[in-house]
Each structure stands twice: as C-alpha cells, then as structure tokens.
C-alpha positions as CSV (number, residue, x, y, z in Angstrom):
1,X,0.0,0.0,0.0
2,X,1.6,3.3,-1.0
3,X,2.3,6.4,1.4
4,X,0.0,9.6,1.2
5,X,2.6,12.2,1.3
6,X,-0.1,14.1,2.9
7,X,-0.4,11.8,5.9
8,X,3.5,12.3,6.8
9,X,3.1,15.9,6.7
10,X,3.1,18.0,9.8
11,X,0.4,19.8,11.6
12,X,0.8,23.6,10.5
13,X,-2.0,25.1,12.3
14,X,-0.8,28.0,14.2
15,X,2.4,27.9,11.9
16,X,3.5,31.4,10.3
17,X,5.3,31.6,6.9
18,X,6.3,34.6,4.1
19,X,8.3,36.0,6.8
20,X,5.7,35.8,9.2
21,X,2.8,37.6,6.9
22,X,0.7,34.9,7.3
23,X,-0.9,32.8,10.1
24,X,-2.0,29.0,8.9
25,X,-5.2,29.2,11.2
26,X,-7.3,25.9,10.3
27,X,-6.9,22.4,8.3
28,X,-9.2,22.7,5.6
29,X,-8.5,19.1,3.9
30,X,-5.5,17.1,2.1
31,X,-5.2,14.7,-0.3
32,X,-2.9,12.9,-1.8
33,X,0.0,14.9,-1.6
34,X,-1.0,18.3,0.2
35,X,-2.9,19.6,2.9
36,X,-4.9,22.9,2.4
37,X,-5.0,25.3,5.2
38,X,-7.2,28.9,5.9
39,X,-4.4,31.4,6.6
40,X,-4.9,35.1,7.7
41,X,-2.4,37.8,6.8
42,X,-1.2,39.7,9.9
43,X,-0.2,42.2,8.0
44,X,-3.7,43.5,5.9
45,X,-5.8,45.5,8.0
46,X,-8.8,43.4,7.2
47,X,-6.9,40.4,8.2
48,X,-7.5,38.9,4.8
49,X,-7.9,35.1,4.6
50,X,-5.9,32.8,2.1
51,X,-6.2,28.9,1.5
52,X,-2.3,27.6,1.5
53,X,-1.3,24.0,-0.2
54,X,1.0,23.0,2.2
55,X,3.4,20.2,-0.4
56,X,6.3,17.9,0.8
57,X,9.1,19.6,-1.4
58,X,10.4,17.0,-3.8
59,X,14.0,16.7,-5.4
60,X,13.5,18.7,-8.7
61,X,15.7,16.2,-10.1
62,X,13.7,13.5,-9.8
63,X,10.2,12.7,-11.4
64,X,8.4,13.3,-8.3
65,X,10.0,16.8,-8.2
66,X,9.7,17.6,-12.0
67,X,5.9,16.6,-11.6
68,X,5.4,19.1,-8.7
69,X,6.8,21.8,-10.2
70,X,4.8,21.6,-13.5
71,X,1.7,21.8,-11.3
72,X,2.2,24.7,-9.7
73,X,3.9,26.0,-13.0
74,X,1.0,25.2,-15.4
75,X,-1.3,26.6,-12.9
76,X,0.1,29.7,-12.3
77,X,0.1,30.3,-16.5
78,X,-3.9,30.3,-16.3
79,X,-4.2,31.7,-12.5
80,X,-5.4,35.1,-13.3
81,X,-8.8,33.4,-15.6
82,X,-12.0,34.7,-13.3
83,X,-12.9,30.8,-13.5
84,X,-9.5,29.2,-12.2
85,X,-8.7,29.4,-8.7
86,X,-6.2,32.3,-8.6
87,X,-2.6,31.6,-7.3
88,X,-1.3,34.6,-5.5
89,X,2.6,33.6,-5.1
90,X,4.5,30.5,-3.6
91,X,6.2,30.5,-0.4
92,X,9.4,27.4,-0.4
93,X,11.2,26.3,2.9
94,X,13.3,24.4,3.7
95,X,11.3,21.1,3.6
96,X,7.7,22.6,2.2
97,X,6.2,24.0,-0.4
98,X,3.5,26.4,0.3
99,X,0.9,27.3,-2.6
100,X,-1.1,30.6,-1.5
101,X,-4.7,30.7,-3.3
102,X,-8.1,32.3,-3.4
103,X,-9.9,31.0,-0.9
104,X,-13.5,29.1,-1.2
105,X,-15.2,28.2,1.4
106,X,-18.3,27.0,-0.2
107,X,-17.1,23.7,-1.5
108,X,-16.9,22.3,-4.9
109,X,-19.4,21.2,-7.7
110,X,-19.7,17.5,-6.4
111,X,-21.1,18.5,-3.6
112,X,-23.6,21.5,-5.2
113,X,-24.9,18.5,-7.6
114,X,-25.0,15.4,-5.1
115,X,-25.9,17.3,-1.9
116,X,-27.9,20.5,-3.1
117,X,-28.9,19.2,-6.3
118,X,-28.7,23.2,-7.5
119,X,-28.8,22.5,-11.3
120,X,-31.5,20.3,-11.7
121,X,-34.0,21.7,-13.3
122,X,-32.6,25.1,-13.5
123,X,-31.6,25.7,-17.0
124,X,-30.1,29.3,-16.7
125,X,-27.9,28.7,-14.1
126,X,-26.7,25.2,-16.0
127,X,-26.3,27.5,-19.0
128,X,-23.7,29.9,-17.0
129,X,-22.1,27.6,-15.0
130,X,-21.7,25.6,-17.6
131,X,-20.1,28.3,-19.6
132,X,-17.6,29.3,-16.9
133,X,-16.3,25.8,-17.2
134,X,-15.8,26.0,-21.1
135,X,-14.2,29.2,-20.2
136,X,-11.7,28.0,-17.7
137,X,-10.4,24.9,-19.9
138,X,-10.6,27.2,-23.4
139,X,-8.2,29.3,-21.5
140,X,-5.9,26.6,-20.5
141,X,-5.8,25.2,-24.1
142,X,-5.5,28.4,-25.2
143,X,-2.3,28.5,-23.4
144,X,-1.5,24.7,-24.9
145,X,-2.4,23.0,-21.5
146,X,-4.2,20.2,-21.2
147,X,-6.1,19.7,-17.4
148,X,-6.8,15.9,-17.7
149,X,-8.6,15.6,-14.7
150,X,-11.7,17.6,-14.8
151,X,-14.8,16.7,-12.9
152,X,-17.1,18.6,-10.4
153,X,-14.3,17.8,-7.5
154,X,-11.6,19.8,-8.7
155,X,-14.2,22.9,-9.8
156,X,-14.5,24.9,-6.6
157,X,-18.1,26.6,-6.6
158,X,-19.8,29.2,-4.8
159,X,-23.2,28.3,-2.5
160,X,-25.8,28.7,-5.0
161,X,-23.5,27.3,-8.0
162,X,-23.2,30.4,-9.9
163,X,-19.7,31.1,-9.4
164,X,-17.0,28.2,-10.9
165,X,-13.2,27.7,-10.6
166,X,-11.3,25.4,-11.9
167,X,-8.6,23.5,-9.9
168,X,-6.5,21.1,-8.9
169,X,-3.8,20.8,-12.1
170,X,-2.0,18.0,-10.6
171,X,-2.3,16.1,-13.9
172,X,-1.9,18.9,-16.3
173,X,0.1,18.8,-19.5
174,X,1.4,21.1,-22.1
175,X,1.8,17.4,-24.3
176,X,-0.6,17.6,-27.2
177,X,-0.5,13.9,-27.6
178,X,0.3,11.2,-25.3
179,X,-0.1,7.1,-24.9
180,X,-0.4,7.9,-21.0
181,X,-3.5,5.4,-19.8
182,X,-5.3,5.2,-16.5
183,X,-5.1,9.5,-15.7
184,X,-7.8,11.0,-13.8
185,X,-11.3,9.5,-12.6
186,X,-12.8,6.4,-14.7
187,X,-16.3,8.2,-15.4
188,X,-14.7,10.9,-16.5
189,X,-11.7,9.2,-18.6
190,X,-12.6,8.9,-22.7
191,X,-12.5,5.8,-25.0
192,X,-8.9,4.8,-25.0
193,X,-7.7,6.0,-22.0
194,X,-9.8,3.5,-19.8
195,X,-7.7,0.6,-20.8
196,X,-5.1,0.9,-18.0
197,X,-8.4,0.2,-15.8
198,X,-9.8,-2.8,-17.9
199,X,-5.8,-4.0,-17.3
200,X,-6.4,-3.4,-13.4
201,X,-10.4,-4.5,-13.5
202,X,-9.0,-8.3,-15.1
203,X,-5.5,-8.5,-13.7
204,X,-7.2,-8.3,-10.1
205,X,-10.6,-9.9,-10.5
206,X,-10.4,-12.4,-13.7
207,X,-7.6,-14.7,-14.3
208,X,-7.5,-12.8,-17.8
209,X,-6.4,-9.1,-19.4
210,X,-8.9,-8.6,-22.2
211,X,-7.0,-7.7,-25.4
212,X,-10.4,-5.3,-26.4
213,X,-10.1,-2.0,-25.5
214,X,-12.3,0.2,-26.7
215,X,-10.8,3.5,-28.7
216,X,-7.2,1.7,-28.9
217,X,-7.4,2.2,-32.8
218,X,-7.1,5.8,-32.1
219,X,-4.6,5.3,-29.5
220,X,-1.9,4.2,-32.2
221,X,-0.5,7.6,-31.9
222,X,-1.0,9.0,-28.9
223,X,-3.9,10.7,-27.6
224,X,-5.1,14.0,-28.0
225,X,-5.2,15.8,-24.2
226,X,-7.5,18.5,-25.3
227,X,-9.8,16.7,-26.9
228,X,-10.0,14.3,-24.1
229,X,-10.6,17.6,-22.1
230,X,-14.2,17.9,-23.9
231,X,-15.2,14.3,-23.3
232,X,-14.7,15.1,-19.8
233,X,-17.1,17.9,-19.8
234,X,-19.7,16.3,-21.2
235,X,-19.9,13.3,-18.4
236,X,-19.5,16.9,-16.2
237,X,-22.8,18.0,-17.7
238,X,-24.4,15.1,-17.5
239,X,-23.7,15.4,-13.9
240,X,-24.7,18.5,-13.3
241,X,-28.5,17.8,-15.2
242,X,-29.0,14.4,-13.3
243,X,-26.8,13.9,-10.0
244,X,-25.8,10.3,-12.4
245,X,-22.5,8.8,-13.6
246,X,-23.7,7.1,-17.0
247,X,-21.1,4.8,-16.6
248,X,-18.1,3.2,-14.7
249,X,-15.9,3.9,-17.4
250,X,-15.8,4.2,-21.0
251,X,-14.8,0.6,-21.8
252,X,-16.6,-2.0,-23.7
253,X,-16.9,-4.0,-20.7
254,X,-19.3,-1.6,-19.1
255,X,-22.7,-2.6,-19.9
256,X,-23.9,0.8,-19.7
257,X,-21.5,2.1,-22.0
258,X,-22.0,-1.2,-24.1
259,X,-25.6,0.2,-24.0
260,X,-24.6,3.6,-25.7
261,X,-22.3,2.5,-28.1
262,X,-25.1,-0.1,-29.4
263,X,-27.8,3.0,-29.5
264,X,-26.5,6.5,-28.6
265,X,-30.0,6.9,-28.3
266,X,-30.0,4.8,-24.5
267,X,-29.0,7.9,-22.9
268,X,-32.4,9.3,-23.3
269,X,-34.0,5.9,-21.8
270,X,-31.1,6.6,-18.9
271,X,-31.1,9.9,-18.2
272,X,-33.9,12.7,-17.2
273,X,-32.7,15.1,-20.0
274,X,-34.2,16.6,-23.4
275,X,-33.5,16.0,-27.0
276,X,-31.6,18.7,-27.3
277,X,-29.0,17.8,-24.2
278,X,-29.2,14.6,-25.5
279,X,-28.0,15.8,-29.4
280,X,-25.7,18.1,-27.9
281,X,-23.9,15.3,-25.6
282,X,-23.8,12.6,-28.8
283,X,-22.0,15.0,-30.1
284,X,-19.2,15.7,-27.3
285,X,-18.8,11.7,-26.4
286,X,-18.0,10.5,-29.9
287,X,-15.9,7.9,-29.8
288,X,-13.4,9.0,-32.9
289,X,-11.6,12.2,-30.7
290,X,-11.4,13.9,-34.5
291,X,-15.8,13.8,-33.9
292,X,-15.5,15.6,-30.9
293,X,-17.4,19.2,-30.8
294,X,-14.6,21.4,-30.1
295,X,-14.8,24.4,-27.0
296,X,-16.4,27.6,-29.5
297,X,-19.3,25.3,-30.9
298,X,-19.9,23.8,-27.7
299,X,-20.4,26.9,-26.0
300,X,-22.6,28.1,-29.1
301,X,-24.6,25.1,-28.9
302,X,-25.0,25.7,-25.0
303,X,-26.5,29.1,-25.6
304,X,-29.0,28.0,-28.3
305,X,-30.6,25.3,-25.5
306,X,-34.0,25.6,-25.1
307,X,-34.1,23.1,-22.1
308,X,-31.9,20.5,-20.7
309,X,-34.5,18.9,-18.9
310,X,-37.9,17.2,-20.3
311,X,-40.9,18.1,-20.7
312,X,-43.4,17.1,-17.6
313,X,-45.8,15.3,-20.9
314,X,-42.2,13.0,-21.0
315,X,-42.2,9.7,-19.2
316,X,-39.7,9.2,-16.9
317,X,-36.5,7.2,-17.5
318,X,-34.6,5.0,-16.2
319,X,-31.7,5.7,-13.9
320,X,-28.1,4.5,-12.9
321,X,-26.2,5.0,-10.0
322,X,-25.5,8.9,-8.6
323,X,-22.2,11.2,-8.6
C-alpha cells in the first residue's frame, strides 16, 4: 500500500510563513500529496484570509519533483482566468512547499450537484455555470495546457452554484498527444484512455487481461489531451442535469457504456434530460476524438438550449447510480 505524502506531513496550524505575513489558522482538507490550510495575513488591516497547499518539497531532479513543479507552474500560466482558482505567489522552505490561493469556502461542484442538487432543473444557471467551465479549460488550451482531470471535484463553486473555478492541475500537461493510460477519474476518462483500468479491473478480478479496449485504434499515436478535455465535460454536464454517472468507465466491458455504443439513443432511456441535451452530448462523447465538438461550438450550442431537462408530458426514464 503506498504512502499519502499528505499523511506524513506535519500539523501547520498556528504555523506562520512569508516572513511571518501569514498565520495558517485551520486544516481545511488534504489529499494525496497536500494539505490545504485557511491562513490570515497579519499584515492586511482586514486580516485577509488565504487557502495555503501545504506540499512535501520534492527533489526537482527526480520525477516526483519535476511533476510538482509543472503543477504549480501550469497553474500559475492560467491563475489570473476569473474561472480558475487564482494563485497569489509561492512560499518554499526548507522542507515545504506552500501554494497561496483564493480561498473558497463554499465547496466544490460535487457536492452542489449530489448534496444541493442546485442545477436540476434550472436551465439558466446550467447555462452559466456551464459556460464558466468551457471558459476556464478554453483558456488553459489556449495556453497549450491540457487539465486531464476535470470533474465537479476539482471545480470549486460558490453556494448557490453560480460562481466556478477550476482547480487542482495535478495532472496537467502542455503534451498535445500522449499514450499515458489510466489518468484522472474512470467516469470521467474517454474511449482509450480506460484501458489501463480494464488492465487493473482483469489483472485483479479475472484470471484474464482482455485484449479489447475500446478506442485503442485511435490510440496508435498517442492521444489527444485537449480533446480528451471535452469528453470530460460532457460526463460533467451530464452530472450536473442528473446527480448520475452514465457509466463506470468508458470501456466495452461496461454494460452501460455497451448500452450507448449499441444505441447513442440509450441515454435518453437513462437519463432525465431533453433532446436537445441529448443531441448536444452525442456530439461531445464521440468515440473517434477527431468527432468531438470542439470548445467555441460547444459553447454556441449551450446558448442555443432551449431546455436540458424534459418536458413534464415525457415519461420518466430510467436511472443509474448517482455522482
């Protein structure tokens, strides 16, 4: 079993760092490989609050080190977008890194969906929240990043759900292409991708690694990051309109997603949503990545929406597990 590098790390509450500017005050959460604290600054009159990511400094020469610094590197480059969580500069010790942010208090989108269910049914506020995302990941490709790991975790949301950033860029690229499998969260990952997991799923359950995986035609040559990006947003729409994962993962072996690839009409039988979501989301999880709507249209075709949802004349359909 592996190490968290954020279970080895210290307790910094009541710790002071930037030259003693600001006060770590509270543990906020961790993950991984960081721990994020609320932080006052002693020295702003209005004792202004921060969130800090407190990192275990890795040796820049090795992987580990190389992959911590294009994080905080690759995040800094799209900071300043109103829809990514703004870096404001980075403390280094000794031992630590410490990553000063914009704090949200709020929580992030997985809980707005699962726990408040704020979207459902609500087609303005899908439409601009929506948008903000498309925003925040046209910026970073804009800037020839790739995020890799989006899903409504790593976007940070005001209360009501109005108000998006995107975060966490642990996996971030500025590769165009790469034959990297198994990154980021199976529901989210595309066709292709999801064969590191049907490797894991067989290795450790079956007595058998299934030579099928779905999309590996297109994998000949790498992947394409961005485009990988989109298919990501659409299983983050489909989240945000139903509280449901349509599948475990974008494998073959998934009967769901067995389901869609027979009739990419199934969605509709699956999931509360209208025609028109369902047209628009055929046309973000195509199979082919070259298919793929790319960031302007989809943002065009999310304005042009009439509703996401059905009409109450619509029968009901089936569902699937939640987010």
């Amino acid at each position: 079993m592996s190490l968290s590098f954020s279970a080895i790390l210290p307790i910094f509450t009541g710790k002071t760092i930037d030259n003693g500017a600001l006060l770590l005050t509270e543990r906020l959460g961790s993950g991984g490989t960081a721990v994020v604290y609320r932080a006052v600054d002693t020295t702003s009159p209005r004792r202004q609050e921060y969130a800090v990511k407190c990192l275990l400094r890795r040796d820049s020469h090795t992987s580990a080190g190389v992959s911590q610094i294009r994080e905080i590197a690759l995040h800094l480059a799209v900071s300043t977008h109103p829809n990514v969580i703004n870096i404001h500069r980075l403390v280094t010790e000794e031992f630590y890194h410490f990553v000063i942010m914009d704090l949200s208090t709020d929580g992030d989108m997985f809980d707005a969906i699962s726990t408040r269910h704020v979207y459902q049914g609500n087609d303005k506020l899908v439409k601009s929240a929506f948008t903000q995302i498309i925003d925040a990941v046209e910026e970073c490709h804009s800037r020839g990043i790739a995020h890799r790991d989006i899903k409504p975790d790593n976007i940070l949301c005001s209360k009501d759900g109005s108000q998006l950033w995107l975060s966490d860029f642990g996996l971030a690229t500025t590769e165009t292409t790469t034959n990297m499998c198994g990154l980021g969260s199976s529901y989210y990952i595309s066709p292709g991708w999801s064969t590191f997991f049907d490797f894991l799923h067989h290795a450790l359950i079956r007595p058998y690694v299934s030579q099928e995986g779905l999309g590996n035609e297109y994998a000949e040559n790498g992947f394409s990051t961005q485009r990988a990006d989109i298919w990501c947003l659409g299983i983050v729409l489909i989240n945000m309109l139903t509280a449901i994962d349509p599948w475990n993962f974008a494998h073959d072996n998934d009967p769901l997603f067995r389901a869609f690839l027979a009739d990419p009409d199934h969605l509709s039988k699956l999931l509360p949503i209208s025609r028109e979501a369902l047209d628009l989301l055929q046309r973000i999880l195509t199979v082919n990545p070259d298919d793929r709507i790319s960031l302007p249209e989809l943002r065009d075709n999310i304005a042009r929406i009439t509703t996401f949802f059905p009409m109450k004349t619509d029968t009901s359909s089936e569902t699937t597990s939640g987010v």
